[in-house]
C-alpha positions as CSV (number, residue, x, y, z in Angstrom):
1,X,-54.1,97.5,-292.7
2,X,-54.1,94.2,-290.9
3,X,-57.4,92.1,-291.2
4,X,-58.5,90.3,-287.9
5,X,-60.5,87.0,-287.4
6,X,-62.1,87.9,-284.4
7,X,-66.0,88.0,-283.9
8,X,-67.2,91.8,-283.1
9,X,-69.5,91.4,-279.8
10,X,-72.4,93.6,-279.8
11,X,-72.5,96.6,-277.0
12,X,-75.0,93.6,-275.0
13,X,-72.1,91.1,-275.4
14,X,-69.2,93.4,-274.2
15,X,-71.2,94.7,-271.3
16,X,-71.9,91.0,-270.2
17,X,-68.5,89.9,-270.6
18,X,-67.8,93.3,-268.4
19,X,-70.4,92.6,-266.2
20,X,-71.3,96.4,-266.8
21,X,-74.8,98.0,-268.2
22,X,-74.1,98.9,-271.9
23,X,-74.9,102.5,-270.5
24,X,-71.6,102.1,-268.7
25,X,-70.0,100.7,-271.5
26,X,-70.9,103.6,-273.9
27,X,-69.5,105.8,-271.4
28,X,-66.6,103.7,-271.1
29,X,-65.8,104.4,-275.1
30,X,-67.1,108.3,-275.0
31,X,-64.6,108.8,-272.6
32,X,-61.4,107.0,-274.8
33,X,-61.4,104.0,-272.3
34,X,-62.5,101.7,-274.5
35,X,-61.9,100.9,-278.2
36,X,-64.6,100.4,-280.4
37,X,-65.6,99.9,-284.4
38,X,-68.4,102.1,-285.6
39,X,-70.4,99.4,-288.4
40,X,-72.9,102.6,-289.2
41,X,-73.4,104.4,-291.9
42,X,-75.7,107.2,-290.3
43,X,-74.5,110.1,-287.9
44,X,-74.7,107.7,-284.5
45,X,-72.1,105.1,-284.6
46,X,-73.2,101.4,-284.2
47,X,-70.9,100.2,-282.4
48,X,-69.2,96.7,-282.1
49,X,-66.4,95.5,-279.8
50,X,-63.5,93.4,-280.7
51,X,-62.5,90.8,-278.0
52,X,-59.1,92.2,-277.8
53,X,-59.8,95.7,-277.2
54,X,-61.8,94.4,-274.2
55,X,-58.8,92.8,-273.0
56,X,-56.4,95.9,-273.6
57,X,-58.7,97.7,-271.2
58,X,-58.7,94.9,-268.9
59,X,-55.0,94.5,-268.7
60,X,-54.2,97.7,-267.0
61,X,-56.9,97.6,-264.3
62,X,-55.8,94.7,-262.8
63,X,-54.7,94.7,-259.6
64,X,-52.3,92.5,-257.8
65,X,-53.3,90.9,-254.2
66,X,-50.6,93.0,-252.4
67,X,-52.1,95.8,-253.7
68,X,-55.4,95.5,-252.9
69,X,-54.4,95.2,-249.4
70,X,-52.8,98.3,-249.8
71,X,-55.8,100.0,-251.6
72,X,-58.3,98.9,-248.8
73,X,-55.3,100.6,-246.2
74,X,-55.9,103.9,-247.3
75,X,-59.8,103.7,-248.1
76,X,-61.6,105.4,-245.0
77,X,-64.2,103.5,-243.6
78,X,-67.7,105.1,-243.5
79,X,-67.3,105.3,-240.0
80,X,-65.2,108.1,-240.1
81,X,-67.8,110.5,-241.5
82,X,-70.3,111.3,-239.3
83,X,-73.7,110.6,-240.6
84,X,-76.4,113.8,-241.4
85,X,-79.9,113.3,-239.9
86,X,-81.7,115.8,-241.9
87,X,-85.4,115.7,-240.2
88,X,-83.5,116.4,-237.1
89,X,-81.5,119.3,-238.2
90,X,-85.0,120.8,-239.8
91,X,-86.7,119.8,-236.3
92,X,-83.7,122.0,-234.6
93,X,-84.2,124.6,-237.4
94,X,-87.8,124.9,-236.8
95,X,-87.5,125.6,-233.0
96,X,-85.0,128.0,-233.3
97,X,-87.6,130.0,-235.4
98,X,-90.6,129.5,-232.8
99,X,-88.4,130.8,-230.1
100,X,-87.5,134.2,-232.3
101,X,-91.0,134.9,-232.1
């Protein structure tokens, strides 16, 4: 079992180090993203973060500038999707009633 020097970050610290809500961060490590120690005794875990398990998560989401470009290339632009204006489809709804009467 090797014993480690580094200084467990509370789910606060992680998150901010993140720059992620500790909501996010919990579901990070319920999903098996993110490592974590469990300091509790009780059924919920109390969870602390080692600094290098942040960074082993970190590593492989990094993403190199020529593939960013690439990653914008095949994101659609909003534009694409033509936009739903509800209160006018219940407007046109509406009169298409009144005029079975």
């Amino acid at each position: 079992m090797s014993q480690t020097t580094e200084r467990l970050l509370t789910p606060e610290q992680a998150a901010e180090f993140l720059a992620i809500s500790t909501r996010q961060l919990r579901d990070l490590a319920d999903a098996g993203h993110l490592a974590f120690v469990n300091i509790g005794l009780g059924e919920r875990p109390t969870r602390r973060y080692l600094p290098a398990d942040i960074a082993a998560f970190i590593e492989p989401r990094r993403v190199a500038p020529e593939l960013r470009e690439q990653a914008r290339a095949t994101i659609k632009s909003s534009t694409a999707f033509k936009i739903a204006d509800f209160a006018a489809l219940r407007d046109e709804l509406r009169q298409k009633r009144r005029s079975k009467r």
